[in-house]
Chimera marker file (.cmm) of the C-alpha trace (Angstrom):
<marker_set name="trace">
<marker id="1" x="0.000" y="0.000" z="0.000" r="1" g="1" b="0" radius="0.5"/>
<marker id="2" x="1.427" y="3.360" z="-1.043" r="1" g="1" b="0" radius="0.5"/>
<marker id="3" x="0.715" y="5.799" z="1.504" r="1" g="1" b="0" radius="0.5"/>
<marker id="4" x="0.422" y="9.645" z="0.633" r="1" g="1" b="0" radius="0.5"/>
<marker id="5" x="2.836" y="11.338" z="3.434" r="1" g="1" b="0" radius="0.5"/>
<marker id="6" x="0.859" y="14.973" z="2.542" r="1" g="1" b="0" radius="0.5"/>
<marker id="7" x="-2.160" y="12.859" z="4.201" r="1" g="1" b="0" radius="0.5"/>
<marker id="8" x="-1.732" y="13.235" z="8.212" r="1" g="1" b="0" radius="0.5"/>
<marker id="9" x="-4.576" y="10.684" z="8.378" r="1" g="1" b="0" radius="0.5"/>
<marker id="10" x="-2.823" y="7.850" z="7.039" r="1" g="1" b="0" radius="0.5"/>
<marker id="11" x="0.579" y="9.341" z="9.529" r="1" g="1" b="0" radius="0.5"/>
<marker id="12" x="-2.097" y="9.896" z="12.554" r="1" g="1" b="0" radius="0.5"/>
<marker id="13" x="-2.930" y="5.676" z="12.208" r="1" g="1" b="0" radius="0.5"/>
<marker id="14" x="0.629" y="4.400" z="11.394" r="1" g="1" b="0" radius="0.5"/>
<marker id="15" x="2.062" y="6.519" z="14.436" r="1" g="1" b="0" radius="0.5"/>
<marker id="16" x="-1.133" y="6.246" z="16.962" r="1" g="1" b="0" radius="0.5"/>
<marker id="17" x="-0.279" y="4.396" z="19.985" r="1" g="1" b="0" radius="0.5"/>
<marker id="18" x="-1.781" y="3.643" z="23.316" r="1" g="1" b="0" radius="0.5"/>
<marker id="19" x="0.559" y="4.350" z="26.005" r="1" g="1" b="0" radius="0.5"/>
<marker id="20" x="-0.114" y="3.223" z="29.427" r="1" g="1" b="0" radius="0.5"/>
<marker id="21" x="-0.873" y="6.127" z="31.474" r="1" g="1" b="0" radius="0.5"/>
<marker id="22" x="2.042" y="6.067" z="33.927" r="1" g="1" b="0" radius="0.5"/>
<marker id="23" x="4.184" y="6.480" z="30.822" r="1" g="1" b="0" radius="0.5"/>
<marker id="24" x="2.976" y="9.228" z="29.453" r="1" g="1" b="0" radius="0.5"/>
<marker id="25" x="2.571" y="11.580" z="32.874" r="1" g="1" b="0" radius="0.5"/>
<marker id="26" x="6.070" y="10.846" z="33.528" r="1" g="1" b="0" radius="0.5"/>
<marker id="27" x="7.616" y="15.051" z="32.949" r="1" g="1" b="0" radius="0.5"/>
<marker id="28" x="11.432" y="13.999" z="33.596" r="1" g="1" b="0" radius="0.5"/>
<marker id="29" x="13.484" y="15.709" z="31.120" r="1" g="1" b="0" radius="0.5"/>
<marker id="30" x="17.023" y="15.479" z="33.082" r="1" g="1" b="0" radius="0.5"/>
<marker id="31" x="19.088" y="13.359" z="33.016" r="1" g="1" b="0" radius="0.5"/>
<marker id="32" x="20.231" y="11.115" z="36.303" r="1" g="1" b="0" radius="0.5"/>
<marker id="33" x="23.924" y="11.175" z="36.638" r="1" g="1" b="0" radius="0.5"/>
<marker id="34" x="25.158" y="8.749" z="39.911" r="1" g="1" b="0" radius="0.5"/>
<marker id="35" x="28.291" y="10.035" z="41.069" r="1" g="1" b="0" radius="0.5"/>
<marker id="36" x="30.811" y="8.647" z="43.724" r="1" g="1" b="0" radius="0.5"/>
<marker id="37" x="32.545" y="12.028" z="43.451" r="1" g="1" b="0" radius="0.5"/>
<marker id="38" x="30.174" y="14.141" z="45.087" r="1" g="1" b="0" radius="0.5"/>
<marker id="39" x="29.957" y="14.909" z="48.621" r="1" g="1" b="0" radius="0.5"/>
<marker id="40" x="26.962" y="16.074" z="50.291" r="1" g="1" b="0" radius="0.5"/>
<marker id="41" x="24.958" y="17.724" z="52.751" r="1" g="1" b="0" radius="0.5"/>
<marker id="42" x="21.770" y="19.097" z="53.781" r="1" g="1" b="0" radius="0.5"/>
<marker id="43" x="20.958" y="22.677" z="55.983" r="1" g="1" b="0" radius="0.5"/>
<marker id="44" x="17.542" y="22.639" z="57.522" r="1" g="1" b="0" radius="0.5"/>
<marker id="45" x="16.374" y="26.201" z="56.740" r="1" g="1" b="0" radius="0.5"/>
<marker id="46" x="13.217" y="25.394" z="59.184" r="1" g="1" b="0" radius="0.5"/>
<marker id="47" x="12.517" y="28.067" z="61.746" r="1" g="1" b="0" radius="0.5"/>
<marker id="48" x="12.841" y="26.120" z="64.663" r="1" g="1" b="0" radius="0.5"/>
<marker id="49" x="16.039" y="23.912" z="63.249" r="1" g="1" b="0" radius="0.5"/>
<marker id="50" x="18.585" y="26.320" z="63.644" r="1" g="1" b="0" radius="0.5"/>
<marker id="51" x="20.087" y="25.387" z="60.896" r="1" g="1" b="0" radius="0.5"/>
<marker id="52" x="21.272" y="21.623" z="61.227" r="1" g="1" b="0" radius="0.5"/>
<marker id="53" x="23.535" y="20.499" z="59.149" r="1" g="1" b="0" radius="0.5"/>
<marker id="54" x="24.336" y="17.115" z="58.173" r="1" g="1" b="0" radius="0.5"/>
<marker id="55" x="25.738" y="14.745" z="55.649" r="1" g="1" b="0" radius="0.5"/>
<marker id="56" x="23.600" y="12.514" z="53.435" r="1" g="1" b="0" radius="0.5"/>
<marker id="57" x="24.766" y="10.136" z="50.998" r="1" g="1" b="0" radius="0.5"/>
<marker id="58" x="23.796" y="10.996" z="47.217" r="1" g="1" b="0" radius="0.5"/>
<marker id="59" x="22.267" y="8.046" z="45.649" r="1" g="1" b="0" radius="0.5"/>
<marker id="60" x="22.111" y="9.992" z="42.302" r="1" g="1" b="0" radius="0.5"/>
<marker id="61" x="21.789" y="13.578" z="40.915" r="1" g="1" b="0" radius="0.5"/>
<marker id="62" x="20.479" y="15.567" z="38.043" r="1" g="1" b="0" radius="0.5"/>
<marker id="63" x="19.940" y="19.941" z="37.208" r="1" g="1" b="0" radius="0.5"/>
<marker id="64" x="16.904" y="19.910" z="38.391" r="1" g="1" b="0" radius="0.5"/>
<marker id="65" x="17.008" y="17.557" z="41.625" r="1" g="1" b="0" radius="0.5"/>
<marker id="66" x="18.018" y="14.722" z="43.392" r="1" g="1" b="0" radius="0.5"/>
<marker id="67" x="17.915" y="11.299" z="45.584" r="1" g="1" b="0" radius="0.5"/>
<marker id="68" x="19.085" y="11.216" z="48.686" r="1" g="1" b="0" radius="0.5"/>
<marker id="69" x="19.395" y="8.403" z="51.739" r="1" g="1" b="0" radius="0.5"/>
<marker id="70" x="19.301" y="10.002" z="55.285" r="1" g="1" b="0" radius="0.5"/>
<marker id="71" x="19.311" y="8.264" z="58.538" r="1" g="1" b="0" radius="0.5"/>
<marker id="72" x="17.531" y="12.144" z="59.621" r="1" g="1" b="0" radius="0.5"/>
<marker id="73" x="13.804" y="11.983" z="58.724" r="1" g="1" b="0" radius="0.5"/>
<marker id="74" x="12.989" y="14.705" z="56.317" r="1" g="1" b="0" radius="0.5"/>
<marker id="75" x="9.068" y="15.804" z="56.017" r="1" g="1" b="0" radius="0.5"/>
<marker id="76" x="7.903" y="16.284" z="52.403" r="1" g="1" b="0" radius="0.5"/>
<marker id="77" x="7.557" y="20.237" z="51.805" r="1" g="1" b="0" radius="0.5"/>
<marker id="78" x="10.656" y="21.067" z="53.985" r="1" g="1" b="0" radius="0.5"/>
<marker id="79" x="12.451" y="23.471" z="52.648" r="1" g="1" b="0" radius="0.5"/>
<marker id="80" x="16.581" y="23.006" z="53.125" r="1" g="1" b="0" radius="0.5"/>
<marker id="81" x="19.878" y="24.025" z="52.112" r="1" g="1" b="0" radius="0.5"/>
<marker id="82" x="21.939" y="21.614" z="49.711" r="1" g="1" b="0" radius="0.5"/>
<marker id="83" x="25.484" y="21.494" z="49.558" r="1" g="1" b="0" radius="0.5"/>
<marker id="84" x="27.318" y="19.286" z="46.488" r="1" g="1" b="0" radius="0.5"/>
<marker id="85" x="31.246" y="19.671" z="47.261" r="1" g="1" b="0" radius="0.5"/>
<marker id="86" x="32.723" y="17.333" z="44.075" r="1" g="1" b="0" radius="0.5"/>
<marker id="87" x="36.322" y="16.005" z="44.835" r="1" g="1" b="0" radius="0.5"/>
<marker id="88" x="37.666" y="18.830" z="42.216" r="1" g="1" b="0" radius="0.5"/>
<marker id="89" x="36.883" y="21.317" z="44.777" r="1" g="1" b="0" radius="0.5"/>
<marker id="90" x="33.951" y="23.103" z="43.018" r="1" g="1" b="0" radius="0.5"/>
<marker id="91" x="30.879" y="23.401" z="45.518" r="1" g="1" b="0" radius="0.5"/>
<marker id="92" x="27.210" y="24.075" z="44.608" r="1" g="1" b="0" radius="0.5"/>
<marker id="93" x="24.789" y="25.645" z="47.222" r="1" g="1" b="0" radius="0.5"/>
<marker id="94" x="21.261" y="25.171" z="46.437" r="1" g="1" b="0" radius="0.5"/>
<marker id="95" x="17.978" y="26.030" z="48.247" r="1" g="1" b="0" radius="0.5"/>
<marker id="96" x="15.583" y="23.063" z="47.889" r="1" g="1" b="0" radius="0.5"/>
<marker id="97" x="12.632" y="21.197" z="49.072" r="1" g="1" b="0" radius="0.5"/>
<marker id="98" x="11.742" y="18.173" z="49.680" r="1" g="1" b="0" radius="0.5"/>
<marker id="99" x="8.991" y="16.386" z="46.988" r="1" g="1" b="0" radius="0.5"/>
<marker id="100" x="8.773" y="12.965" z="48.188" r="1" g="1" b="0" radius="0.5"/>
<marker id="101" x="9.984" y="9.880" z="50.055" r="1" g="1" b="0" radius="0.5"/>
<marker id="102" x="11.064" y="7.344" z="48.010" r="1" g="1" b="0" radius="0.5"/>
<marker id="103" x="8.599" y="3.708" z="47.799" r="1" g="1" b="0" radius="0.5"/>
<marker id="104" x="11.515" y="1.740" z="48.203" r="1" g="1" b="0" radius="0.5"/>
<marker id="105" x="13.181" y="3.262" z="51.503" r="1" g="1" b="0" radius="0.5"/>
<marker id="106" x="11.906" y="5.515" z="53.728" r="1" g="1" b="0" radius="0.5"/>
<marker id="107" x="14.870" y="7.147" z="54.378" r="1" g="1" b="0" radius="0.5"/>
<marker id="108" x="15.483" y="7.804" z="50.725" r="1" g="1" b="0" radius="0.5"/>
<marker id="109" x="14.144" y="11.240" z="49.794" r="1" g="1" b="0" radius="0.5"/>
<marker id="110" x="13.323" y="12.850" z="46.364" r="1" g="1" b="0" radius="0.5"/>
<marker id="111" x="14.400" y="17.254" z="46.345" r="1" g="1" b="0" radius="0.5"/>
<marker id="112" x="13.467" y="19.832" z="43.765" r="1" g="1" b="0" radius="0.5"/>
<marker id="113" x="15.839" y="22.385" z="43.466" r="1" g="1" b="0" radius="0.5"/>
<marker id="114" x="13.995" y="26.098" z="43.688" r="1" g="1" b="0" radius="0.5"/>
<marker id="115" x="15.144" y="26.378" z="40.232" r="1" g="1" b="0" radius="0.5"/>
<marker id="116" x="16.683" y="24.446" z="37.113" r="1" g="1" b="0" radius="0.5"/>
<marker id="117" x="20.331" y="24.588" z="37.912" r="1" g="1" b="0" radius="0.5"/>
<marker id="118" x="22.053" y="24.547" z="34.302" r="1" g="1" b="0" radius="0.5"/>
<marker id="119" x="25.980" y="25.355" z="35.512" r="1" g="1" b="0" radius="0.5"/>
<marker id="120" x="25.337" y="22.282" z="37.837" r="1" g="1" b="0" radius="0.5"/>
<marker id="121" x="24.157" y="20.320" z="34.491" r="1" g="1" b="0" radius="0.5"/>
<marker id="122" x="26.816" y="21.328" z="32.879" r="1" g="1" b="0" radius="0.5"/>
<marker id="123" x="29.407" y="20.719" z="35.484" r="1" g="1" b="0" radius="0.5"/>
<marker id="124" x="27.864" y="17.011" z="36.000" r="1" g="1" b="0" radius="0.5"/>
<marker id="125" x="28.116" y="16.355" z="31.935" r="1" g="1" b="0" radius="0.5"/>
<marker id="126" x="31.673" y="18.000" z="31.522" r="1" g="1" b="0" radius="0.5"/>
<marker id="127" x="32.716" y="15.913" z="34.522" r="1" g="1" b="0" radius="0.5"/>
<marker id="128" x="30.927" y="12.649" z="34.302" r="1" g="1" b="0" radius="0.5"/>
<marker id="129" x="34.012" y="9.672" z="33.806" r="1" g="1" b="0" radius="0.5"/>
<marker id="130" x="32.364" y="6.765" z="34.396" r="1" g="1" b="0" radius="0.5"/>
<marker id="131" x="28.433" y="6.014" z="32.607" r="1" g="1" b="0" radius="0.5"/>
<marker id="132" x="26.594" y="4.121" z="34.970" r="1" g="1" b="0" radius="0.5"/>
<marker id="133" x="22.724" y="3.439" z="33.713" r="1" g="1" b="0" radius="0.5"/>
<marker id="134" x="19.743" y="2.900" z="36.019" r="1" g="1" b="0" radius="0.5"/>
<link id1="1" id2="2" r="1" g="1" b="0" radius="0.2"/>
<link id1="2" id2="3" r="1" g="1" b="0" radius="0.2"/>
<link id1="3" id2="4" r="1" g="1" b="0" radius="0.2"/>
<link id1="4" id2="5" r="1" g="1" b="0" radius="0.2"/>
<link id1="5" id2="6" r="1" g="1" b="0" radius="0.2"/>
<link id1="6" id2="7" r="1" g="1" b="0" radius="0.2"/>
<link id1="7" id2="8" r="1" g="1" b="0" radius="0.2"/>
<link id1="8" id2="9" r="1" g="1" b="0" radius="0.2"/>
<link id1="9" id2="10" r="1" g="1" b="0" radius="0.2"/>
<link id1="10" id2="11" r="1" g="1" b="0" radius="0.2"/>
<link id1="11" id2="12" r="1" g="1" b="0" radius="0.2"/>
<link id1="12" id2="13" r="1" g="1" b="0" radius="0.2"/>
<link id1="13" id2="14" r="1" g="1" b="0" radius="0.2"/>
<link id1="14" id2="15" r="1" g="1" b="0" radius="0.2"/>
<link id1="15" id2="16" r="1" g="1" b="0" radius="0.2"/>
<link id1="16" id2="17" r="1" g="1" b="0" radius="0.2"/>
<link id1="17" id2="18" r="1" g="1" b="0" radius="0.2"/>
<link id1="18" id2="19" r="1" g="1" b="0" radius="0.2"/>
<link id1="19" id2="20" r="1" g="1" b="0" radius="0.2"/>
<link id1="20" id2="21" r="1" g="1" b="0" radius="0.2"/>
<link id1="21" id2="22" r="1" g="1" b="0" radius="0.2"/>
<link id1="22" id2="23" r="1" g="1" b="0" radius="0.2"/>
<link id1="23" id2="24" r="1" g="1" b="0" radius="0.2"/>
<link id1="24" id2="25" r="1" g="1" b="0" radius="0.2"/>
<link id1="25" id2="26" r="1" g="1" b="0" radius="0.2"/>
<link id1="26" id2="27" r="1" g="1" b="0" radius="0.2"/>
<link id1="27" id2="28" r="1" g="1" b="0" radius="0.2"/>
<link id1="28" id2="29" r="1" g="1" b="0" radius="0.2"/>
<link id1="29" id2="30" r="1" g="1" b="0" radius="0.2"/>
<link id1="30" id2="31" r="1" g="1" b="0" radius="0.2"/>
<link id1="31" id2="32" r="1" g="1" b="0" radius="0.2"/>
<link id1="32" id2="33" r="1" g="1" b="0" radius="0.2"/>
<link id1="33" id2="34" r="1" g="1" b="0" radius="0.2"/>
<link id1="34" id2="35" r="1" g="1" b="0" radius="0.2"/>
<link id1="35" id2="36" r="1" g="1" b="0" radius="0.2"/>
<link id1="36" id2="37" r="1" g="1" b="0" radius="0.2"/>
<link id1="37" id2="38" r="1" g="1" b="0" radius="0.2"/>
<link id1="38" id2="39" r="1" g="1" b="0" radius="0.2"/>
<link id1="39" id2="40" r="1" g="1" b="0" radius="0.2"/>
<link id1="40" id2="41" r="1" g="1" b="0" radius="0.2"/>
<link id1="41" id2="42" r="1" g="1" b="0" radius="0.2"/>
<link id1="42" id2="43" r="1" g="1" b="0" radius="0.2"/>
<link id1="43" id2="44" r="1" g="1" b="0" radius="0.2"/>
<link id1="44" id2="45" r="1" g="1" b="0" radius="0.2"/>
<link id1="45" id2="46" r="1" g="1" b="0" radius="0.2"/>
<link id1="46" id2="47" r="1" g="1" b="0" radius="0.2"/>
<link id1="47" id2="48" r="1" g="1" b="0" radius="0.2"/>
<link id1="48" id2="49" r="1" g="1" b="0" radius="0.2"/>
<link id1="49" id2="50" r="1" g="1" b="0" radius="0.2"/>
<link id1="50" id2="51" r="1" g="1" b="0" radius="0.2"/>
<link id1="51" id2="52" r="1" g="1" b="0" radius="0.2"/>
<link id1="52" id2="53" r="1" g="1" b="0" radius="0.2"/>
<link id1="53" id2="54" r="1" g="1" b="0" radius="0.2"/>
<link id1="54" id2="55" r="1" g="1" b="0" radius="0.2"/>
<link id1="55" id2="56" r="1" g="1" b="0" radius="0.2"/>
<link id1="56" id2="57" r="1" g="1" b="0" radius="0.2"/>
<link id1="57" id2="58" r="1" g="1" b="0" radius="0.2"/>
<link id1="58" id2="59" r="1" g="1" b="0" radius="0.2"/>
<link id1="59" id2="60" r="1" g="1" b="0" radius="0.2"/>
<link id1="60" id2="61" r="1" g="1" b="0" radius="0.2"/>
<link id1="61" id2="62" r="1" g="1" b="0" radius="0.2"/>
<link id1="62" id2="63" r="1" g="1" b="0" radius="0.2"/>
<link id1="63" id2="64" r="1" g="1" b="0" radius="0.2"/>
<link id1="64" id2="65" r="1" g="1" b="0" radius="0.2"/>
<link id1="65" id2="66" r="1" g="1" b="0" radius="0.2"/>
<link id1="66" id2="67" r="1" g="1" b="0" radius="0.2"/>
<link id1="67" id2="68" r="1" g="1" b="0" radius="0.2"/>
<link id1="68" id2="69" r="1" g="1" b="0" radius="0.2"/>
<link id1="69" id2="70" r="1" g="1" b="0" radius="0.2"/>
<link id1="70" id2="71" r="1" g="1" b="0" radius="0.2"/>
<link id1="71" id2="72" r="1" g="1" b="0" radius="0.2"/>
<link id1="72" id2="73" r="1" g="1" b="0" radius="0.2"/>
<link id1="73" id2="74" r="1" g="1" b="0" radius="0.2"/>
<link id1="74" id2="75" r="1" g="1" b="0" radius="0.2"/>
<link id1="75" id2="76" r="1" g="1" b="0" radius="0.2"/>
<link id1="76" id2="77" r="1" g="1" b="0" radius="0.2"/>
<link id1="77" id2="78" r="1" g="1" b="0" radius="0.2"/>
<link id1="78" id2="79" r="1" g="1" b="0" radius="0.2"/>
<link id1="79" id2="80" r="1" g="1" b="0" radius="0.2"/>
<link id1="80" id2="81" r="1" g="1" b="0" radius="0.2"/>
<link id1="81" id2="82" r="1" g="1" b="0" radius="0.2"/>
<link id1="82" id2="83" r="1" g="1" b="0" radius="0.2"/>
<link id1="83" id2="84" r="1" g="1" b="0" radius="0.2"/>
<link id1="84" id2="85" r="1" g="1" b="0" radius="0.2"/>
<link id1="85" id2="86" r="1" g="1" b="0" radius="0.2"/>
<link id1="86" id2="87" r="1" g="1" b="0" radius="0.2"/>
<link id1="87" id2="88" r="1" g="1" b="0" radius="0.2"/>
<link id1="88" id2="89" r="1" g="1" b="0" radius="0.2"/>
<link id1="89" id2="90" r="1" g="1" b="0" radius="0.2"/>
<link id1="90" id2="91" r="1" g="1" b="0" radius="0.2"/>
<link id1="91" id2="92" r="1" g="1" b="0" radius="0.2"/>
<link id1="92" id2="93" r="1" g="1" b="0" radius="0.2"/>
<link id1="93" id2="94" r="1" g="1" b="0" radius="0.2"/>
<link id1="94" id2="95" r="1" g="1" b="0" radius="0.2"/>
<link id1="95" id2="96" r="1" g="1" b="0" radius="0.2"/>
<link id1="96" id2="97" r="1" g="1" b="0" radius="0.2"/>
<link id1="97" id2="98" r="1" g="1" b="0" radius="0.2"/>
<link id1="98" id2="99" r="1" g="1" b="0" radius="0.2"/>
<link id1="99" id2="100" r="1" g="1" b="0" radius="0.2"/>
<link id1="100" id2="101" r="1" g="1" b="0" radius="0.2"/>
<link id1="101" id2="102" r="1" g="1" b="0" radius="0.2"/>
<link id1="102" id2="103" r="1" g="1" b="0" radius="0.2"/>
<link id1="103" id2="104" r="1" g="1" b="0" radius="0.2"/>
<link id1="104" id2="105" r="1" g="1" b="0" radius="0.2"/>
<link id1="105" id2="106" r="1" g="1" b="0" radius="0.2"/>
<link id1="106" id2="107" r="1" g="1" b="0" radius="0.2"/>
<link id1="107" id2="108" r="1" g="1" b="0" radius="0.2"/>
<link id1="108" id2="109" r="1" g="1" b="0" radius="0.2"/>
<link id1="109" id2="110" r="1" g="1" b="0" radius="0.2"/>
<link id1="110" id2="111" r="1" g="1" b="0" radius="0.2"/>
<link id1="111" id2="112" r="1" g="1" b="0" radius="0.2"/>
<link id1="112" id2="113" r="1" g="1" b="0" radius="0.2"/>
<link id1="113" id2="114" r="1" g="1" b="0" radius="0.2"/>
<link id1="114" id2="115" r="1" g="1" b="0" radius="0.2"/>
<link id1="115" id2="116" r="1" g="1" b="0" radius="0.2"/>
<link id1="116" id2="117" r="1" g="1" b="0" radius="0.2"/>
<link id1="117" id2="118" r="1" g="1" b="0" radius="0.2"/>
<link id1="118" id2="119" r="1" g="1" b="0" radius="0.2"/>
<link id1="119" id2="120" r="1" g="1" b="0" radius="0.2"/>
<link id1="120" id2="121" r="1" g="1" b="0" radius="0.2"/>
<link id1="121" id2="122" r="1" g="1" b="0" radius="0.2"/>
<link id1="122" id2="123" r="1" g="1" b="0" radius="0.2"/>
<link id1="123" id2="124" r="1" g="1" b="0" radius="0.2"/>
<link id1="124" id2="125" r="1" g="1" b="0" radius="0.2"/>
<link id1="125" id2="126" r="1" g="1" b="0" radius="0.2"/>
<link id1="126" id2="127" r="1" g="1" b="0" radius="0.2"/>
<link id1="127" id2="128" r="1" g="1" b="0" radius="0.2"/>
<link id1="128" id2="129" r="1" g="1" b="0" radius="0.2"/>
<link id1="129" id2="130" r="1" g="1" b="0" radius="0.2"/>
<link id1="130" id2="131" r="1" g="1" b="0" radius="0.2"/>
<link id1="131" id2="132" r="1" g="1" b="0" radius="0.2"/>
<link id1="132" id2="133" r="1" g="1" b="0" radius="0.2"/>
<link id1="133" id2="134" r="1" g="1" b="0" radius="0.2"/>
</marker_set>
């Protein structure tokens, strides 16, 4: 069958698919980058924390977020302080919140950054030595 391509009929049937629905509300556009090379830590910015600071161990990382494990329970909508020091000496401070505890652990924790962060992309793609996929 010869199909006419200036017919976006015929294209709308070849190309139509049904998706489940998890797949297509899925919005992540950054990639995840896991990195052994990053230290880092977390500020509560609370008003009654004083500003605690503490290590947590990065489980992986991208612009616009990432996963962390904590033995400290974090609340979801806590806003905090992160810190990535990389072992080249570079350091990124970040104000974040906290969007979710992770299914599988709950002391692994999902944090927005309070804004895409594209020198931090950059710096993780210009840096990144080893590809690990997940």
């Amino acid at each position: 069958m010869m199909m006419n391509t200036t017919d976006t009929s015929d294209l709308d049937v070849l190309f139509k698919s049904d998706f489940p629905e998890d797949l297509v509300k899925n919005h992540r556009i950054a990639t995840r980058f896991i990195r052994e090379d990053i230290d880092a830590s977390v500020t509560d910015i609370g008003l009654l924390s004083h500003g605690k600071h503490f290590p947590v161990h990065l489980i992986d990382i991208t612009s616009k977020g990432v996963l962390i494990e904590s033995d400290k329970k974090l609340k979801v909508g806590q806003t905090l302080t992160l810190t990535l020091q990389f072992k080249s000496g570079k350091a990124f401070v970040i104000k974040a919140k906290v969007v979710r505890i992770a299914a599988e652990s709950d002391k692994q924790y999902g944090i927005k950054f309070d804004r895409y962060n594209n020198e931090l992309g950059d710096h993780l793609l210009d840096t990144q030595t080893k590809l690990v996929f997940k």
